[in-house]
C-alpha angles and dihedrals in degrees: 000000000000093000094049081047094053087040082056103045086043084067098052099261110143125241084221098055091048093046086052087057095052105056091042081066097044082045083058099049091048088058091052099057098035140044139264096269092018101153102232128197110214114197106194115185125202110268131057089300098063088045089058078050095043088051099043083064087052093060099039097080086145096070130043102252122195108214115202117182097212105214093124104053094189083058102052092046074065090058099046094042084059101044118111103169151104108279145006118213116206119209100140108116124359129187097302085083117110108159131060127273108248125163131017085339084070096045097046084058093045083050098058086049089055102051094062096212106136111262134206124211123217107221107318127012113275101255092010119120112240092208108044111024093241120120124226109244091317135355132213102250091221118190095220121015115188109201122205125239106341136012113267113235090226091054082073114053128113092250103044087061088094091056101042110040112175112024116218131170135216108197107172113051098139099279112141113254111303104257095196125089116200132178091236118079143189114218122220141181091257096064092080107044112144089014130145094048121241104274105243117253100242090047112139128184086281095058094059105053139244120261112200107195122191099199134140148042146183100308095007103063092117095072087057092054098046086042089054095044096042083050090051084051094071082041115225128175110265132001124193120182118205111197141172105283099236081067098044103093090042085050101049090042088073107029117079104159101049121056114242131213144192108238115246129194112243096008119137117239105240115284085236095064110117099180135009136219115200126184114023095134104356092131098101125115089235084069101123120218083233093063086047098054097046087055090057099049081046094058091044101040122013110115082216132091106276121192114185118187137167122000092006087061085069095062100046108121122212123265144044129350137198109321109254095357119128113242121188123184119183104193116155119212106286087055090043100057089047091054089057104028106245138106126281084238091063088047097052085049090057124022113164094042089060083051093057094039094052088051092044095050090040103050105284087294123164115266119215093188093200115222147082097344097003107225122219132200162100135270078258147045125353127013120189133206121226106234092193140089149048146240089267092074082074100100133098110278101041096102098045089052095049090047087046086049093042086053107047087051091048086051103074115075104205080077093045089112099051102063118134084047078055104061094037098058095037088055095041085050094055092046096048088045086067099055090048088061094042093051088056098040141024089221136029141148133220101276082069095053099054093044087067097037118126091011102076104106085045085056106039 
């Protein structure tokens, strides 16, 4: 980021006008989070990160704002302990801090976690290293952080998630175009603007593709259904679900759309499939050997897409795969850890490095590392990072609704030659799909989720 700043001033850009930019963007985040006449408290520190705060107040003419120049830290513990408004604004420290917070410095931040009023963080924490996620001595546990430019590495760290909450980031601030390419991305709406492609207008059921999915058993016949329905919801032609025979009764009672089948040894999948889905459910004691051991021969040798997620990810053996075919597995970190043998612990420290080495061990396949802010990704080249979703995806049924998503979208094979713009948009709409119904209502499940999926920018 200092070097794209100093790249931007060498070219006659102003600090100022950039400054400007950024607090209009911080102005605008603080809308969306509060209400018209929502009294705001804007702690503004000395340096670059308290102008993009001082100029934040400028531009929120809407809402009384109370600005505090914070020079004398004992003062300012007074204000926020007597602070009983909407919103705290924190620009106090940015990135340029590299010692720890003592004092009243350190007070003054102890005292904005205690006072439970939601915080935002400009730019960075205050107290929280932007490069490794640690904070120094202590760190504001803001409840959204927008971030300028370009995302931080230590905002995403496992540990830093305490201190950031929500990530947001504020791309265009007047900076000249990034001139630095790196592996790791941030996704953004923006990335999937005009996708997916308008359908053409003499499509038929064969056009669109049909998703198998091998999902379901005794216990377990739920995962099949919300596999199936988040599938229907990319709309593909055709879905069939093959499932344990003791579910499925319990499976074709609540599916209407996709055809369901009892799975039998030995049996083809239908020449028309065009993907399959294996492992939502199939967790049951009624699993057969046999079922096992198909999935295995599908993951090394069908010439078709093939996504494995939850308990087939277990089974996948190391190794190639079909030459040319597209293989997906969504495992999060406890799968994961399982696939390669190492502790989640080891996962959540490196991430992206899990990601590669999964893809490296199962074929070169994509990697969808489940999580907050799911990474995707191959052995090689860019991995990009989900901006979307919420600690309400965190109910069973989540995962089986995002494979079955991911499934119905890989299953059409006009878009066959999109796919890793199809992953990630199927993983950031689930994921967005999430916040729109949060932003409606405190509780939902995950019929809910799949009724809106696919429809969130549209209900916003």
């Amino acid at each position: 980021m200092r070097e794209w700043e100093r790249t931007t001033w060498a070219t006659g850009v102003s600090e100022a006008s950039v400054l400007r930019r950024a607090g209009q963007a911080v102005a605008r985040c603080v809308r969306r989070l509060t209400r018209p006449g929502a009294e705001l408290l804007v702690l503004a520190g000395k340096g670059h990160n308290g102008d993009d705060a001082r100029f934040a107040a400028e531009d929120l003419t809407d809402r009384p704002v109370r600005l505090v120049n914070v020079t004398d830290p004992h003062a300012a513990v007074a204000e926020v302990r007597n602070f009983a408004g909407a919103l705290i604004v924190d620009g106090l420290f940015g990135i340029g801090l590299s010692r720890p917070l003592v004092g009243d410095w350190l007070r003054l931040v102890q005292a904005l976690n205690a006072s439970r009023v939601p915080i935002l963080a400009v730019d960075v924490p205050s107290g929280l290293n932007a490069d490794t996620g640690e904070p120094l001595g202590t760190a504001v546990h803001a409840t959204v952080t927008l971030t300028f430019g370009a995302m931080k590495a230590g905002l995403l760290q496992p540990q830093a998630a305490a201190f950031t909450g929500r990530l947001e980031v504020a791309a265009d601030i007047g900076l000249v175009a990034c001139p630095f390419n790196t592996e790791l991305n941030w996704t953004v709406p923006e990335d999937f603007t005009h996708f997916p492609p308008p359908r053409p207008v003499a499509g038929h059921k064969g056009t669109f593709g049909h998703l198998a999915i091998i999902a379901g058993s005794q216990g377990y016949h739920g995962a099949a259904v919300l596999a199936a329905r988040g599938a229907l919801r990319a709309m593909p032609g055709l879905v069939s679900v093959f499932t344990t025979e003791r579910a499925y009764a319990l499976v074709a009672a609540q599916l209407a759309q996709a055809m369901v089948h009892p799975w039998v040894a030995g049996a083809s999948l239908p020449k028309s499939c065009s993907a399959i889905l294996i492992g939502p459910g199939l967790a049951g004691v009624d699993v057969p050997p046999a079922l096992v051991q198909e999935a295995v021969r599908l993951w090394q040798e069908s010439p078709l897409p093939v996504i494995a997620d939850a308990s087939a990810l277990a089974w996948l053996p190391r190794g190639p795969t079909h030459a040319g075919a597209l293989r997906v597995v969504t495992p999060h970190p406890g799968e994961a850890a399982a696939m390669l043998g190492i502790t989640k612990a080891g996962v959540l420290t490196d991430r992206e490095g899990t990601l590669r080495e999964i893809a490296r061990s199962r074929g070169g396949c994509w990697v969808v590392l489940k999580g907050r802010h799911t990474l995707v990704g191959r052995a090689d080249g860019e991995v990009f990072v989900n901006s979307s979703g919420n600690p309400q995806l965190a109910q069973g049924g989540s995962g089986d609704v995002l494979a079955g998503y991911l499934g119905g979208w890989l299953a059409q094979p006009l878009l066959r030659d999109h796919t890793g713009l199809i992953i990630r948009h199927a993983v950031w709409e689930h994921g967005h799909t999430a916040e729109v119904l949060s932003a409606r209502q405190r509780a939902w499940e995950m019929a809910e989720l799949v009724q809106l999926l696919g429809n969130s920018m549209t209900n916003t």
